[in-house]
C-alpha positions as CSV (number, residue, x, y, z in Angstrom):
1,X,151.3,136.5,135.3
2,X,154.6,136.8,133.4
3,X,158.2,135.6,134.9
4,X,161.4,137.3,133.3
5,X,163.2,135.5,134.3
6,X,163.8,130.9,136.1
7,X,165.0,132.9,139.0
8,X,162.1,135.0,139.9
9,X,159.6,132.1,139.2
10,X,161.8,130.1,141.7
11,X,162.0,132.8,144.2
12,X,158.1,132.8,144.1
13,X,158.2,129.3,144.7
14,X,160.2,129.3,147.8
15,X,158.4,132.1,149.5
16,X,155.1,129.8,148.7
17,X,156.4,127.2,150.2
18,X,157.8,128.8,153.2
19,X,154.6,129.6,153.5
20,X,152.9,126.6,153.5
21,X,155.9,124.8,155.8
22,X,155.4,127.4,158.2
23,X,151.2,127.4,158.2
24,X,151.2,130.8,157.5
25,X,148.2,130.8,155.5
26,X,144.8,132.7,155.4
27,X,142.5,131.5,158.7
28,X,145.7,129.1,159.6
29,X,145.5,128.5,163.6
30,X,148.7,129.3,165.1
31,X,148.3,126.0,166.8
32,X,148.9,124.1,163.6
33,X,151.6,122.0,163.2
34,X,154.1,123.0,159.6
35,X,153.1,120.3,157.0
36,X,156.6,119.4,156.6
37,X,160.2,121.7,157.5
38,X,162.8,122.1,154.7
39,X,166.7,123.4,154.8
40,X,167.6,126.5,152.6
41,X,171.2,127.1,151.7
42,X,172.6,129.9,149.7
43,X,175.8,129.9,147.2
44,X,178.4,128.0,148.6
45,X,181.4,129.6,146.7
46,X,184.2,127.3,147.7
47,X,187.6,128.4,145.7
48,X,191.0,127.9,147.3
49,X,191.9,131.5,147.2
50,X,191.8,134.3,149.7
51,X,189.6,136.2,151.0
52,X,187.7,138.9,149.0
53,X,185.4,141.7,150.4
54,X,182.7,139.8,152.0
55,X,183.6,136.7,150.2
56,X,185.8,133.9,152.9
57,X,186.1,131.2,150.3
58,X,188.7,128.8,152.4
59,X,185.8,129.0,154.8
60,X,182.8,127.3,152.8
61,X,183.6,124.3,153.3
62,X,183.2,124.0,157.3
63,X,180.3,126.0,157.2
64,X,178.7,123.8,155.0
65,X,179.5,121.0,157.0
66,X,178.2,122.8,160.0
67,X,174.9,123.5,157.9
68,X,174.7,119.4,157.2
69,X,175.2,118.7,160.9
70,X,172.1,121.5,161.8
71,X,170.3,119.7,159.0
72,X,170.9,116.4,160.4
73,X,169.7,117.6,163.8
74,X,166.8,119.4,162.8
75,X,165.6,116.6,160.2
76,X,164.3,118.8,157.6
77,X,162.1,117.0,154.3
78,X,164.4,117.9,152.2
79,X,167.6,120.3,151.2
80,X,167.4,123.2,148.4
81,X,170.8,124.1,147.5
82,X,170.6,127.9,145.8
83,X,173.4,128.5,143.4
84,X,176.8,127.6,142.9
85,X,179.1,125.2,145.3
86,X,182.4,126.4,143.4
87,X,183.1,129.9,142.6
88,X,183.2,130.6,138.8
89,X,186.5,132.7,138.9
């Protein structure tokens, strides 16, 4: 199997391991316990500027700092950051 592109092999990788963190295998028991949890972020985007279509840029920073504290509650293995944390523009 070919991959065009690092994004598409990565987005096969995280649906494989969602699947393996959430036991949904072939013959997996429902009853199983997840091998391990993980936290899943997308772009960040921070950029001191105003708002833009669907885009709240001020805003990224609290709601990553909300996504830490829900990480820090839920006790994941580990944290994939997708992306960017500062807007390019």
């Amino acid at each position: 199997m070919k991959f065009r592109s690092r994004a598409r092999l990565t987005a096969l990788f995280l649906v494989v391991l969602v699947g393996v963190s959430l036991g949904v295998m072939a013959g997996a028991s429902p009853s199983l316990s997840p091998l391990f949890t993980f936290g899943l972020t997308a772009d960040v985007q921070y950029r001191d500027a105003e708002t833009s279509g669907t885009r709240f840029y001020r805003e990224s920073t609290a709601k990553l700092v909300e996504a830490v504290d829900r990480f820090n509650a839920l006790r994941p293995a580990f944290v994939v950051q997708l992306g960017d944390l500062v807007d390019g523009a």
